[in-house]
Structure formats: C-alpha cells, structure tokens
Backbone and ligand atoms as CSV (ligand in chain L), in Angstrom:
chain,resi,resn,atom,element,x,y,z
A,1,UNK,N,N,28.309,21.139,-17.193
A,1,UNK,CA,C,28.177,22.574,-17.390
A,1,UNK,C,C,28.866,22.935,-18.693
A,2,UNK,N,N,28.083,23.770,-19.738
A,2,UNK,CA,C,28.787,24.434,-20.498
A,2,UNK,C,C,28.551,26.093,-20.660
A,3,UNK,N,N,29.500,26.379,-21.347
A,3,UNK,CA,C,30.039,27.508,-21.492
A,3,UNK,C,C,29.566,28.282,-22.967
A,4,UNK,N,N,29.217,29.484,-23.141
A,4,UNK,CA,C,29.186,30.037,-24.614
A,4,UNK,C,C,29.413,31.879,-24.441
A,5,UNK,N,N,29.454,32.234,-25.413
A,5,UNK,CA,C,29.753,33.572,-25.576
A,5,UNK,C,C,28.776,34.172,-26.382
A,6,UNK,N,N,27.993,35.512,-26.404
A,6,UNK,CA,C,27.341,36.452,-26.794
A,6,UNK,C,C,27.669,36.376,-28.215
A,7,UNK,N,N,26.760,36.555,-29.027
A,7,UNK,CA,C,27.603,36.380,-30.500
A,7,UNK,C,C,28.203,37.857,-30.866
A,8,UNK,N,N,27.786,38.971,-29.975
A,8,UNK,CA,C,27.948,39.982,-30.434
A,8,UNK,C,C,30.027,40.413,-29.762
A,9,UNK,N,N,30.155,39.624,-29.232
A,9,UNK,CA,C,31.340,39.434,-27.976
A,9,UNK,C,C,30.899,40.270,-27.005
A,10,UNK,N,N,30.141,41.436,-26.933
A,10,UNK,CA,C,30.271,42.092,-26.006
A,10,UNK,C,C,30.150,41.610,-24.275
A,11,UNK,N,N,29.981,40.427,-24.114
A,11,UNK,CA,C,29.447,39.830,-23.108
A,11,UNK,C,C,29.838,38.510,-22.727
A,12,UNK,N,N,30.640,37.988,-22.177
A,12,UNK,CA,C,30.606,36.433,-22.041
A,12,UNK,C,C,29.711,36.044,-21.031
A,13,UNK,N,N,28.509,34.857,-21.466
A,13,UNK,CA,C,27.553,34.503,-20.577
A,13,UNK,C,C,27.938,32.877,-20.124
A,14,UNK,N,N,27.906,32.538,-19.040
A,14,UNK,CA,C,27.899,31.480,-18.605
A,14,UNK,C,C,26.658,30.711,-18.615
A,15,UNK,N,N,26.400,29.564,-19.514
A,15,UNK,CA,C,25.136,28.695,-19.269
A,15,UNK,C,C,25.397,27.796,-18.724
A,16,UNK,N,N,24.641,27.754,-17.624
A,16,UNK,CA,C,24.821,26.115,-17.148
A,16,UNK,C,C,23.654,25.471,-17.691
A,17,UNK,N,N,23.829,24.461,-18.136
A,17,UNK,CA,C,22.836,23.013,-18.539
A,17,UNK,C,C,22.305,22.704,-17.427
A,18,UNK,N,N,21.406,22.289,-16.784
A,18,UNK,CA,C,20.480,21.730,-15.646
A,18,UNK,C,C,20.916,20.608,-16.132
A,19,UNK,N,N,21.451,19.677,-15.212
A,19,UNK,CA,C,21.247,18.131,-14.622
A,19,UNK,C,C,20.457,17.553,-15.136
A,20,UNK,N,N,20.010,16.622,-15.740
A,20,UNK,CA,C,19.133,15.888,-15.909
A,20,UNK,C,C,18.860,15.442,-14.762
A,21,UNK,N,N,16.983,15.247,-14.326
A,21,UNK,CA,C,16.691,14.475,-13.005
A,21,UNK,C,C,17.047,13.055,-13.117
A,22,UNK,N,N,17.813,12.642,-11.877
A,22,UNK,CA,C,18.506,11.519,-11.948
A,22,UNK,C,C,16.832,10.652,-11.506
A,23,UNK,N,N,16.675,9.406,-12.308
A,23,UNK,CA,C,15.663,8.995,-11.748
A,23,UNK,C,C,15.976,8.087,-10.255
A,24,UNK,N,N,14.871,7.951,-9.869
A,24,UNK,CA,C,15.300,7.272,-8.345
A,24,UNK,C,C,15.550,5.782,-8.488
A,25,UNK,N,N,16.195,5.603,-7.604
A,25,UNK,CA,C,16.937,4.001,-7.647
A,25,UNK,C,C,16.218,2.659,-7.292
A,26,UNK,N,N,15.301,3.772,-6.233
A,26,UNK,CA,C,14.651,2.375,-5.509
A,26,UNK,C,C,12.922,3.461,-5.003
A,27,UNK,N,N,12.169,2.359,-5.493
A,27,UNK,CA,C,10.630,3.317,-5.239
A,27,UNK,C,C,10.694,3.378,-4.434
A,28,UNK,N,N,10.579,2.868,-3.143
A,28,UNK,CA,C,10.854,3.159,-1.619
A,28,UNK,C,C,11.955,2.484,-1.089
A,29,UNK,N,N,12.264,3.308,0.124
A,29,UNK,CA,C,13.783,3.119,0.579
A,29,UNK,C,C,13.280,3.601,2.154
A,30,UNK,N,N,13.245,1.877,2.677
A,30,UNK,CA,C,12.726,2.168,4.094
A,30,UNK,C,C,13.837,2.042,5.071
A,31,UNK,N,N,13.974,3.269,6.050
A,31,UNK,CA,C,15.070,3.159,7.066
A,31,UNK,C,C,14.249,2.821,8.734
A,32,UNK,N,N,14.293,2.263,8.870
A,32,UNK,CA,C,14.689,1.792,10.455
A,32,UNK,C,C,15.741,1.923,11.379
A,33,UNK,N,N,15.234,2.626,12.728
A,33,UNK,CA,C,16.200,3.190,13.727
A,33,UNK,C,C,16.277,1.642,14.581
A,34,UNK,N,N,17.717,1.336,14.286
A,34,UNK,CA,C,17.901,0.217,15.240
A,34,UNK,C,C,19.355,0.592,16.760
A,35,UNK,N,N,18.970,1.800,16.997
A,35,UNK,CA,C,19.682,2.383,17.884
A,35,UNK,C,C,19.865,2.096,19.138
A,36,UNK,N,N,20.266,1.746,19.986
A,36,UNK,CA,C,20.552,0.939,21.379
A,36,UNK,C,C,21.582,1.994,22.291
A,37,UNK,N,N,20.242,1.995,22.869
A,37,UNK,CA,C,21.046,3.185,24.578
A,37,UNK,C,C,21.545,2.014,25.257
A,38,UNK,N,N,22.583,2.770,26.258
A,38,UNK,CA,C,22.931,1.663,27.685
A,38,UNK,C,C,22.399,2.781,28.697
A,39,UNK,N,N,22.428,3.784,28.668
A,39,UNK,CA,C,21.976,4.875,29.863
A,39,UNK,C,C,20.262,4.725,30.527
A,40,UNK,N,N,19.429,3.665,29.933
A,40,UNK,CA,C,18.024,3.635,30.071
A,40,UNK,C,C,17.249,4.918,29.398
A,41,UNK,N,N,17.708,4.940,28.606
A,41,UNK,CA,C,16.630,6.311,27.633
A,41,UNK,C,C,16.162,5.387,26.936
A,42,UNK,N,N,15.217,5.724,26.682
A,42,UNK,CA,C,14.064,5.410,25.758
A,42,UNK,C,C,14.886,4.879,24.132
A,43,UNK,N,N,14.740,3.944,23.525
A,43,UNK,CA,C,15.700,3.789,22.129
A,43,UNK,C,C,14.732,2.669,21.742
A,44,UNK,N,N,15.080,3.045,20.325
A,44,UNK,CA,C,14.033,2.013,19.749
A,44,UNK,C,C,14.679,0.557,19.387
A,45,UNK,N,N,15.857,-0.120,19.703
A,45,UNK,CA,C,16.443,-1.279,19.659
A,45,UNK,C,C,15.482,-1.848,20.960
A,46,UNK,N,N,15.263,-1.584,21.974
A,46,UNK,CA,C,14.782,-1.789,23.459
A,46,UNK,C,C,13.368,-1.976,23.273
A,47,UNK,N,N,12.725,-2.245,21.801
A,47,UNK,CA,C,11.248,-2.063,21.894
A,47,UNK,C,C,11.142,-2.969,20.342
A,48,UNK,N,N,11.993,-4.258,20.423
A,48,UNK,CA,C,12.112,-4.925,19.039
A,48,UNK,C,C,12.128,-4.348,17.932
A,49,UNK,N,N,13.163,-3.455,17.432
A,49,UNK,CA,C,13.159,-2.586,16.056
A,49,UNK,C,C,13.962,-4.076,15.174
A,50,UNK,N,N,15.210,-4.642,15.878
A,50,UNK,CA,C,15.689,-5.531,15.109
A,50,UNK,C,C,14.923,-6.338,14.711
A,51,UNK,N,N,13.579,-6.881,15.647
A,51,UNK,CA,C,13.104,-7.834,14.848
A,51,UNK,C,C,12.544,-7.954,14.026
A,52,UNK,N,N,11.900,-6.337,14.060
A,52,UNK,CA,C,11.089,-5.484,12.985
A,52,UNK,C,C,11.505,-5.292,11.436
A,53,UNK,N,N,12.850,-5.198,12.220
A,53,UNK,CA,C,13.413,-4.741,10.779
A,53,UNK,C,C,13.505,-6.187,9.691
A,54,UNK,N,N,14.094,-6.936,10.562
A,54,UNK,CA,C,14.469,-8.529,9.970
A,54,UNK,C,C,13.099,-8.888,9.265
A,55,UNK,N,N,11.848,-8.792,10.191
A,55,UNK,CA,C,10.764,-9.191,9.187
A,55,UNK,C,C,10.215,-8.657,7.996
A,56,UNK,N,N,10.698,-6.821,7.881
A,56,UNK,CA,C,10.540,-6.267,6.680
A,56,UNK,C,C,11.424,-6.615,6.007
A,57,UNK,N,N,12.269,-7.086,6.337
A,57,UNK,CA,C,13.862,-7.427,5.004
A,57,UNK,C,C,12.836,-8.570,4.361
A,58,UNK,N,N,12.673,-10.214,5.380
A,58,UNK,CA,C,12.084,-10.944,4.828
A,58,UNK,C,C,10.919,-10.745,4.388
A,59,UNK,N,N,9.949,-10.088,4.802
A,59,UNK,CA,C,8.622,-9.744,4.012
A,59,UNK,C,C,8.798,-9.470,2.783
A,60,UNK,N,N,9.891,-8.150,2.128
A,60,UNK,CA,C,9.719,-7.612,1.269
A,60,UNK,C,C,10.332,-8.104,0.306
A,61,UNK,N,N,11.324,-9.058,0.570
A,61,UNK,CA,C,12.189,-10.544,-0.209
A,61,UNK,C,C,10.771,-11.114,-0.460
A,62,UNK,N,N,10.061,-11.864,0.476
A,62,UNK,CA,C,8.974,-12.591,0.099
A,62,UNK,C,C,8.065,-12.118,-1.113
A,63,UNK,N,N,7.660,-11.488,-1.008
A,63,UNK,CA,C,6.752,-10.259,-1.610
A,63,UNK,C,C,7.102,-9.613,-3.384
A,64,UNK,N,N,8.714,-10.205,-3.389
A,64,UNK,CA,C,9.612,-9.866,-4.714
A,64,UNK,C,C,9.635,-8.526,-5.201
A,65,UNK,N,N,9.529,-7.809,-3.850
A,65,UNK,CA,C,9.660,-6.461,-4.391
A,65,UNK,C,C,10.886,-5.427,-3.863
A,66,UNK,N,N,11.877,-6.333,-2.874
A,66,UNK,CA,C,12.791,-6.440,-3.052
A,66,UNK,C,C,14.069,-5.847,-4.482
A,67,UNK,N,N,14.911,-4.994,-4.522
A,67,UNK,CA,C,16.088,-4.667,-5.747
A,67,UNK,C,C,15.720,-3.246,-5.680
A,68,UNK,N,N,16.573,-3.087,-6.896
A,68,UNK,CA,C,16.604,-1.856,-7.765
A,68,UNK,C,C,15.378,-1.675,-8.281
A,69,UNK,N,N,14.838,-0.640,-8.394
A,69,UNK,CA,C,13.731,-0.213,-9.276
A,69,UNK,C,C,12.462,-0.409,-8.025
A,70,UNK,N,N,12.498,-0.960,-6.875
A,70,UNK,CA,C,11.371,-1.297,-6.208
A,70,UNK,C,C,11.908,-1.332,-4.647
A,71,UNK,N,N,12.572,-1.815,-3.432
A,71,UNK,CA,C,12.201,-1.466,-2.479
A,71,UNK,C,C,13.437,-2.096,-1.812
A,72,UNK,N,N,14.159,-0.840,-1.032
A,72,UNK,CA,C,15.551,-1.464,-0.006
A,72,UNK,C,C,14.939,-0.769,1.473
A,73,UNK,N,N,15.414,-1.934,1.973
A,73,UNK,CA,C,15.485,-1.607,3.733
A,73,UNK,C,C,16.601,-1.797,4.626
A,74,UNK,N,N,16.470,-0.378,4.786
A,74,UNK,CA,C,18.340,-0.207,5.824
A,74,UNK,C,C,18.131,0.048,7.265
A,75,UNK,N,N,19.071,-0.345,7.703
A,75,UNK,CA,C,19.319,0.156,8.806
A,75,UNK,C,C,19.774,1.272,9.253
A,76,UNK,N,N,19.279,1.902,10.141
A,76,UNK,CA,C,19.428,3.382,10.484
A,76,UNK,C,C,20.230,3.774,12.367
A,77,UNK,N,N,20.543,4.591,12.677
A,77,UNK,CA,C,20.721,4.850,13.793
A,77,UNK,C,C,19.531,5.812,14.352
A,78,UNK,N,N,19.639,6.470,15.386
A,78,UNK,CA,C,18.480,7.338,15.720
A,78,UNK,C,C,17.812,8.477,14.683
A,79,UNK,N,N,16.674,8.319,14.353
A,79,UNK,CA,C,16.094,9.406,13.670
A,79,UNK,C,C,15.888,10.305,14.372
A,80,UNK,N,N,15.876,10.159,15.549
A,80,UNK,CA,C,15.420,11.602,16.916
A,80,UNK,C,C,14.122,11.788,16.898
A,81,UNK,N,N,13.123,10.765,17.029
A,81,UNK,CA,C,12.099,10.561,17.078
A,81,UNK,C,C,11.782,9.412,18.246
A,82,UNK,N,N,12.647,9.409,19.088
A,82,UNK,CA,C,12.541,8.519,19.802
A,82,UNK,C,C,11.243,8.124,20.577
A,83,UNK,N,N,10.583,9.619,20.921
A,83,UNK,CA,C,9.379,9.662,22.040
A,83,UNK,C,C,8.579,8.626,21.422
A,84,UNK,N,N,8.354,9.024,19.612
A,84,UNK,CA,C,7.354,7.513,19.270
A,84,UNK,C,C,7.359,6.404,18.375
A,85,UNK,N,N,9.028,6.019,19.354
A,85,UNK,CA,C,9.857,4.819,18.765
A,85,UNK,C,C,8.407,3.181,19.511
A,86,UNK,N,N,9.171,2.443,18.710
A,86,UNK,CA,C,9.937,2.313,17.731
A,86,UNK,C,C,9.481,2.662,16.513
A,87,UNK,N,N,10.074,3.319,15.535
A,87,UNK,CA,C,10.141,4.098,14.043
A,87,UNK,C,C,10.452,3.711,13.080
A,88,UNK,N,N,10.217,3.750,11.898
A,88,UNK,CA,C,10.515,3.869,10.328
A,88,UNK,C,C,10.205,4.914,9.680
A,89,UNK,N,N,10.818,4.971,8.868
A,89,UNK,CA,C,10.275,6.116,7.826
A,89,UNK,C,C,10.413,5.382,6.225
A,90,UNK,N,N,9.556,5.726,5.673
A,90,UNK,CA,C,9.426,5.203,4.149
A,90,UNK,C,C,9.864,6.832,2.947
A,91,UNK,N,N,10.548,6.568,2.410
A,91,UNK,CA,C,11.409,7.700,1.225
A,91,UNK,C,C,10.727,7.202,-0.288
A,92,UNK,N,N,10.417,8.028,-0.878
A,92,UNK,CA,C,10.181,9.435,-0.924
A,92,UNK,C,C,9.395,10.221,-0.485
A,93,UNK,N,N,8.480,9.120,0.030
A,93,UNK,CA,C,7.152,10.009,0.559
A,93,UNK,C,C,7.432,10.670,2.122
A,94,UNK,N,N,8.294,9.962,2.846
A,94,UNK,CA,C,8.861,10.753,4.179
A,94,UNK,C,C,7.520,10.459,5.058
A,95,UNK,N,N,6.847,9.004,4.699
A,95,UNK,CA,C,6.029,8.927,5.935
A,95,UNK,C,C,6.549,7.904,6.656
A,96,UNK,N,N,6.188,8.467,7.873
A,96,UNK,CA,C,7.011,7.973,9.254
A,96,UNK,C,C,5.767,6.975,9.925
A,97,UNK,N,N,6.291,5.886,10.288
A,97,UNK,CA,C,5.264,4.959,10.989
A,97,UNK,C,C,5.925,4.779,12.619
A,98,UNK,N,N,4.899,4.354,13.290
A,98,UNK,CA,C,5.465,3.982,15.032
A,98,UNK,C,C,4.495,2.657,14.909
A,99,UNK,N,N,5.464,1.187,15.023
A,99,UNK,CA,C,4.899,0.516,14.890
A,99,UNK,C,C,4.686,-0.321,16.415
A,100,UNK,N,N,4.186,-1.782,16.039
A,100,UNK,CA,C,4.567,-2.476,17.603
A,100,UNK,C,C,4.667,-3.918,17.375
A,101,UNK,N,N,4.133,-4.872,16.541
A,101,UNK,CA,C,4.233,-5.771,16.217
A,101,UNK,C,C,4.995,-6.318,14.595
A,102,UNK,N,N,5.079,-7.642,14.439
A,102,UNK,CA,C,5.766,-7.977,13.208
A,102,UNK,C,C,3.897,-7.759,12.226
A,103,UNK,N,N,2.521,-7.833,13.051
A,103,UNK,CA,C,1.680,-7.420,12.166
A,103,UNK,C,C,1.275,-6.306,11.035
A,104,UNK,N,N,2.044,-5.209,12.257
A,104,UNK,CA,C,2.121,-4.134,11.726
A,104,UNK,C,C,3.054,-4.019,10.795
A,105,UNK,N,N,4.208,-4.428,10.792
A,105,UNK,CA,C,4.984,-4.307,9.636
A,105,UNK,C,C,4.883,-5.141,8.454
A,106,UNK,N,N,4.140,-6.177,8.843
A,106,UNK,CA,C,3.352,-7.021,7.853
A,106,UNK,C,C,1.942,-5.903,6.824
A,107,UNK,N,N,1.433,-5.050,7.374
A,107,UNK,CA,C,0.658,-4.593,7.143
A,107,UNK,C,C,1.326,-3.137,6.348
A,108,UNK,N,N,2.521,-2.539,6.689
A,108,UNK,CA,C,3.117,-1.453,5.731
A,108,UNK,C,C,3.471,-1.932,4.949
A,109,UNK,N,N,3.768,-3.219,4.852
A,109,UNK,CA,C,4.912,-3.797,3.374
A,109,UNK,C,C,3.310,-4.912,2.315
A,110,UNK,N,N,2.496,-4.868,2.975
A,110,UNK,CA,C,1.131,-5.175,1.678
A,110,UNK,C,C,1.356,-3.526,1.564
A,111,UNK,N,N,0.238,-3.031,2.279
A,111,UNK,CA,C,-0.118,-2.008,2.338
A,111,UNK,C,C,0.297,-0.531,1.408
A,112,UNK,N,N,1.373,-0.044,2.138
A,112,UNK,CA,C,2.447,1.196,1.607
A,112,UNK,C,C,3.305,0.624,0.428
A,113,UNK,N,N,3.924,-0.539,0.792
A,113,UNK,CA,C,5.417,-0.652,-0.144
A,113,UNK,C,C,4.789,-2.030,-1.691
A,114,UNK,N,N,3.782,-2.458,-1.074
A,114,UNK,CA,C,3.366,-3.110,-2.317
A,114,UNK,C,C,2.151,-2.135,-3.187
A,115,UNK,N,N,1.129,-2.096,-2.396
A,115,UNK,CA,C,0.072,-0.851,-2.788
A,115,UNK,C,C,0.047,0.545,-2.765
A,116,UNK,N,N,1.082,1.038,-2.488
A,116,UNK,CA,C,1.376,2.240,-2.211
A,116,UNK,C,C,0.144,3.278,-1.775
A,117,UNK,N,N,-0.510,2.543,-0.481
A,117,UNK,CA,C,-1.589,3.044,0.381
A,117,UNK,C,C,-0.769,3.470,1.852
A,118,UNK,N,N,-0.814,4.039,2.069
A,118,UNK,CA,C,-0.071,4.385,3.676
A,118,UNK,C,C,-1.176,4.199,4.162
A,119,UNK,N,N,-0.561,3.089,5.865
A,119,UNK,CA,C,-1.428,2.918,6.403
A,119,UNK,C,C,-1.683,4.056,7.670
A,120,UNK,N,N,-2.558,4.698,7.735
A,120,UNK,CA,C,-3.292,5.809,8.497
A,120,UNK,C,C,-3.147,5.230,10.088
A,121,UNK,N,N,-3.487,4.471,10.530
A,121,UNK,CA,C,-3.609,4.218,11.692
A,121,UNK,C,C,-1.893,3.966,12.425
A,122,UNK,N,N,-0.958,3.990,11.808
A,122,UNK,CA,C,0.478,3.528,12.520
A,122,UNK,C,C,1.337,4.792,12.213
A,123,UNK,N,N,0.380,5.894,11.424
A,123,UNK,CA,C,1.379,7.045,11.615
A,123,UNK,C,C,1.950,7.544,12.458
A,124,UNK,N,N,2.952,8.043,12.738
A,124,UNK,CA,C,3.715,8.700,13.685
A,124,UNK,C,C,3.189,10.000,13.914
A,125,UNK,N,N,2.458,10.277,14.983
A,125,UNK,CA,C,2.024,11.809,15.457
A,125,UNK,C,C,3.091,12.618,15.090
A,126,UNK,N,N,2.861,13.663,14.370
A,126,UNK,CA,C,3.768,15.022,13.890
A,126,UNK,C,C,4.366,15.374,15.087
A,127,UNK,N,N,3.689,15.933,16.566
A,127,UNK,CA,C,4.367,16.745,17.173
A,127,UNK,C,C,5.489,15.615,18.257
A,128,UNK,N,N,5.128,14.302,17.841
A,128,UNK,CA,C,6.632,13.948,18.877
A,128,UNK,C,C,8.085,13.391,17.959
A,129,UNK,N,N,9.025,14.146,18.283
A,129,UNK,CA,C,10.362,13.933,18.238
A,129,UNK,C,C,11.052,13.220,19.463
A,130,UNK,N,N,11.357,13.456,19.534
A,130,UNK,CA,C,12.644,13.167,20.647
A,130,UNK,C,C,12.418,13.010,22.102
L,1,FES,S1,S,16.215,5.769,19.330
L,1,FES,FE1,FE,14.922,5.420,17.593
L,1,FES,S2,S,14.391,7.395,16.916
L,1,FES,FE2,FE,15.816,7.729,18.510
C-alpha cells in the first residue's frame, strides 16, 4: 500500500495499489475427504476414499503431472457432502466428483487433471450435502 497527497494539499488521499494477482501454484489442487466415523454414519473413509486417494497420488506421479505449476493431491477431512461420499473436489474449477472405483479415479486424472475435460458422468449431484 502506498500513500500520496493532493498536490493542491487541500486533501490527503489514500491510494492503495491493488495486489498484483498472485498466480496459482498448482493448476489443480485435488482434495479428498478421508474422514472416518466410529458412530456408523455414513463417512467416506468406510467406502475406500484411502485407497482412492493413494491411487490418485500414484496416478498423477505416474502421469508427471505431479509439482508446482501442475497438480497436488491432499488429504482432506469431511467436506459435508457426505450423502454422496465418497468425494473429491478438484480447485479451481470446484468440481466435485462421487466416485466408486480406482477406474474412476483413473478416469478424472486422464480425463479432468491431464485434459482438463471433467468427466460428466461422476459428478456429484448439486442438491446432496450432508
Ligand atoms: S465424510 Fe466425506 S464428505 Fe463427509
């Protein structure tokens, strides 16, 4: 932020400088809910998210698109989307998948994170949350 004054003095104006847009770090930045109930609720650890997740880590290692500038996958706790767990969500685009097999996640990481095609058929229905 900087600062200047009216040349006339009558006025001191505060300019702020806008931020430069920080560019993004990673083209996609996929989180996975690997959340684990003991109460029997519904959680997406209870419906292979870990293994899910493990095969997108290795897929997307495989694939070399993996780092900075191209594609991290974290681990997440509940997104509150449980009803149509098990879940991911892919950033920036904020599309949410409900997957079921290591095919399917074989198929977002060609698909979304190498081609940047979202695949239509593993979307997550809008109206279920939780
Ligand atoms: S337990 Fe996975 S979204 Fe809630």
């Amino acid at each position: 932020m900087s600062t200047s004054t009216s040349q006339d003095g009558a006025a001191n104006a505060l300019v702020c400088a806008a931020a430069p847009a920080s560019p993004s770090y990673y083209k996609n930045h996929v989180f996975f809910c690997l959340n684990q109930r003991s109460n029997g609720e519904a959680c997406c650890a209870a419906q292979g998210a870990e293994a899910a997740f493990d095969r997108c880590k290795s897929q997307v290692k495989a694939a070399g698109l993996a780092g900075p500038g191209q594609v991290r996958v974290n681990k997440a706790g509940c997104l509150d989307r449980c009803a149509a767990g098990p879940v991911l969500v892919v950033y920036p685009e904020a599309v949410w998948y409900s997957y079921v097999d290591e095919s399917d996640i074989d198929e977002i990481v060609e698909s979304h994170l190498k081609n940047g095609q979202v695949v239509e058929r593993l979307l997550t229905p809008a109206h279920l949350g939780r």
